[in-house]
C-alpha positions, -999 to 999 in steps of 0.1 A, spaced: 949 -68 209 949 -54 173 942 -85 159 910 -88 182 901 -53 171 903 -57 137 882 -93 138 854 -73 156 851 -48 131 852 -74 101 823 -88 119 804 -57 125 814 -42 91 795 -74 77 764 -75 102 749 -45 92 743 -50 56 728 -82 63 704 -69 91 695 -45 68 689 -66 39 667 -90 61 646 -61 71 638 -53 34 632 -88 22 605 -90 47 590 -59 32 591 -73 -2 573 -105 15 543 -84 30 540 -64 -2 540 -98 -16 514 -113 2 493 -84 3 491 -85 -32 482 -119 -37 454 -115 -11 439 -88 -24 441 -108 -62 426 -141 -47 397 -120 -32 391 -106 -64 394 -134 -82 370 -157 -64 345 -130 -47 314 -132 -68 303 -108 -89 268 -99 -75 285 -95 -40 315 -69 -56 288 -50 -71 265 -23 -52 230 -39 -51 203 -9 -66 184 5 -36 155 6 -51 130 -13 -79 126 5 -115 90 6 -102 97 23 -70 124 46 -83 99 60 -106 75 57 -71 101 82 -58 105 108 -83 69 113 -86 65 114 -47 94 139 -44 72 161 -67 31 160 -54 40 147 -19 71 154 -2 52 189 9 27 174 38 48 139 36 77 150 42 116 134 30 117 96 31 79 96 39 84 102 75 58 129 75 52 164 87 36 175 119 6 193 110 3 186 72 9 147 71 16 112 89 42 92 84 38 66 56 65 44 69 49 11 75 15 17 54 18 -4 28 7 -2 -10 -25 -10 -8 -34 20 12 -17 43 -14 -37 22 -40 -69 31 -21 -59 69 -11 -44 81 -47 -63 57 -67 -95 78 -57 -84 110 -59 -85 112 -19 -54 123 -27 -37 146 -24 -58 163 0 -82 192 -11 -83 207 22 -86 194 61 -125 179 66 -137 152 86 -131 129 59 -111 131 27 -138 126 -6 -139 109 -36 -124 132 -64 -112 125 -103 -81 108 -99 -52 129 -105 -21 98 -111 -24 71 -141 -30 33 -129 7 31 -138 19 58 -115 -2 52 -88 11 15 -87 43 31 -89 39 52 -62 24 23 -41 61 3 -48 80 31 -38 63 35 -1 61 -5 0 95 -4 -1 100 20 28 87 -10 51 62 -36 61 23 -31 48 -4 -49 33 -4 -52 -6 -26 -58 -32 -18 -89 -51 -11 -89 -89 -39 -109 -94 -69 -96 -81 -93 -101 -112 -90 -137 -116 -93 -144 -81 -127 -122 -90 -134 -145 -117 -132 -177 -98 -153 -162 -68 -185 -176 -50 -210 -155 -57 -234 -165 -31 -209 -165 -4 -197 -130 -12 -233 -122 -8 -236 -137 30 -200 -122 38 -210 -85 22 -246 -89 48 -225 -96 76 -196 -78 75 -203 -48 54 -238 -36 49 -241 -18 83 -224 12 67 -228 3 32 -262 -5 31 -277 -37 13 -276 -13 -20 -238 -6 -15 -252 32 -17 -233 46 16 -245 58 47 -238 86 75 -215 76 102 -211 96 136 -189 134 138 -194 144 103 -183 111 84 -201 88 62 -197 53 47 -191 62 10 -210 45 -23 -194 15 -38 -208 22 -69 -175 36 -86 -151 12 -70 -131 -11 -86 -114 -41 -77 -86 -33 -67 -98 -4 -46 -122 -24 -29 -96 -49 -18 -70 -18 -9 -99 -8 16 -106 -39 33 -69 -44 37 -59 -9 49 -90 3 67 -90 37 56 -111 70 73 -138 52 98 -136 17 79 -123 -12 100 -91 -34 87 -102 -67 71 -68 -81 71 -63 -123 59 -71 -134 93 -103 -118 95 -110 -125 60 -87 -149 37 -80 -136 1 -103 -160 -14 -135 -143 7 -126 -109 0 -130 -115 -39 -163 -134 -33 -173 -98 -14 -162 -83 -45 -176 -99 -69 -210 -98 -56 -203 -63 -51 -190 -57 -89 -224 -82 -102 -248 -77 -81 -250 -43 -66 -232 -24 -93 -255 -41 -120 -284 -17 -132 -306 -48 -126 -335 -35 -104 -365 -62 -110 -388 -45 -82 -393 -11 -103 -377 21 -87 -345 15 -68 -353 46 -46 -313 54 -40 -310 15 -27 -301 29 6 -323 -1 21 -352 -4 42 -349 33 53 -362 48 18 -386 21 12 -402 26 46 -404 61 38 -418 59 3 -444 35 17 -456 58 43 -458 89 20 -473 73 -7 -497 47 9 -508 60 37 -512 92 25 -530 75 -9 -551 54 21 -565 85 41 -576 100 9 -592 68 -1 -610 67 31 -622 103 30 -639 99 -6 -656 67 7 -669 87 39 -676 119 14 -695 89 -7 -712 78 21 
């Protein structure tokens, strides 16, 4: 009996240290492991993926700050405009902030039936910036990089067919603008450049339809342009007087004031001859 007693306690006296110091080697083991884990992801993770990615282009950055100062007020944070004051610009696309800023159509003036040409108010540089900036916030048309050679390489003739069809209805044949319906008007296309004129026909602005790459592919909106840019913004008038090239209209006009009226008096000297 005492002999059985004192075996059980040698072995209990010598099972509890070794429980004990199985639990803490298994410790040390997870501590262990954990720390090689976290070294091999380290170690073989690449560097562009362990790195935070910037948010935004140097470009659109510098987009941002200047929106933050001259438009945030009718915009709105983030562009997602403010009811009353200004729509959202998620979604627009540069090419309508090329066309609207680039102008001086903005920022706005005051509320009219249609925003109007003023002196620009951005740089090129910062209105390209701030067409990055609300590019980035979405998915819009843009206005490729290189819009002046496509310009230089353009069929003259068939930008004059395209510009008869698809553009002279408010335009006019002179490029010289016309009224439009509820107090809005097709505007001259005698200051426009390049790059504004392809902004508008891919963002549509005010009354103006959208002439997106379906409608017309890039190559026939520079053909439009350049026979815009050498034909009707050229001071080439060979018929005399351009009376405003606002088309027929004028001419009609001119012709009825001038020679009719020069007829009658023609034919009442003859009769007063008679």
């Amino acid at each position: 009996m005492c002999k059985s007693r004192r075996e059980f306690t040698r072995s209990g006296g010598s099972s509890r240290p070794s429980r004990t110091r199985r639990q803490a080697a298994g410790v040390v083991r997870m501590i262990i492991a954990l720390i090689l884990a976290g070294g091999a992801y380290t170690l073989f993770t690449p560097a562009a993926q362990a790195q935070e990615e910037p948010r935004l282009s140097a470009a659109a950055a510098e987009g941002e700050a200047l929106f933050e100062v001259g438009c945030i007020t009718c915009h709105g944070r983030s562009a997602g405009g403010v009811e009353g004051r200004g729509p959202s610009l998620i979604n627009v696309g540069g090419a309508s902030v090329e066309f609207q800023v680039g102008t001086g159509r903005m920022p706005l003036a005051r509320q009219e039936a249609q925003a109007q040409r003023k002196p620009q108010l951005y740089t090129d540089e910062q209105v390209r910036q701030l067409a990055a900036y609300i590019d980035s916030l979405g998915v819009g048309p843009v206005v490729p990089d290189n819009v002046k050679a496509m310009v230089d390489d353009a069929n003259l003739a068939r930008g004059g067919e395209l510009f008869r069809v698809n553009c002279s209805q408010c335009h006019a044949f002179g490029g010289g603008g016309g009224a439009l319906s509820s107090g809005k008007y097709a505007p001259s296309l005698y200051p426009a450049s390049d790059r504004i004129i392809y902004a508008a026909m891919l963002s549509g602005p005010q009354n103006m339809p959208v002439f997106g790459d379906s409608t017309l592919t890039p190559e026939q909106k520079a053909d439009v342009i350049a026979y815009i840019q050498q034909v009707i913004q050229s001071d080439h008038d060979p018929g005399g007087f351009n009376l405003g090239r606002y088309g027929p209209s004028t001419e009609g006009l001119a012709v009825f004031l001038v020679g009719i009226v020069a007829l009658v008096f023609a034919s009442l000297w003859i009769a007063g001859k008679s």
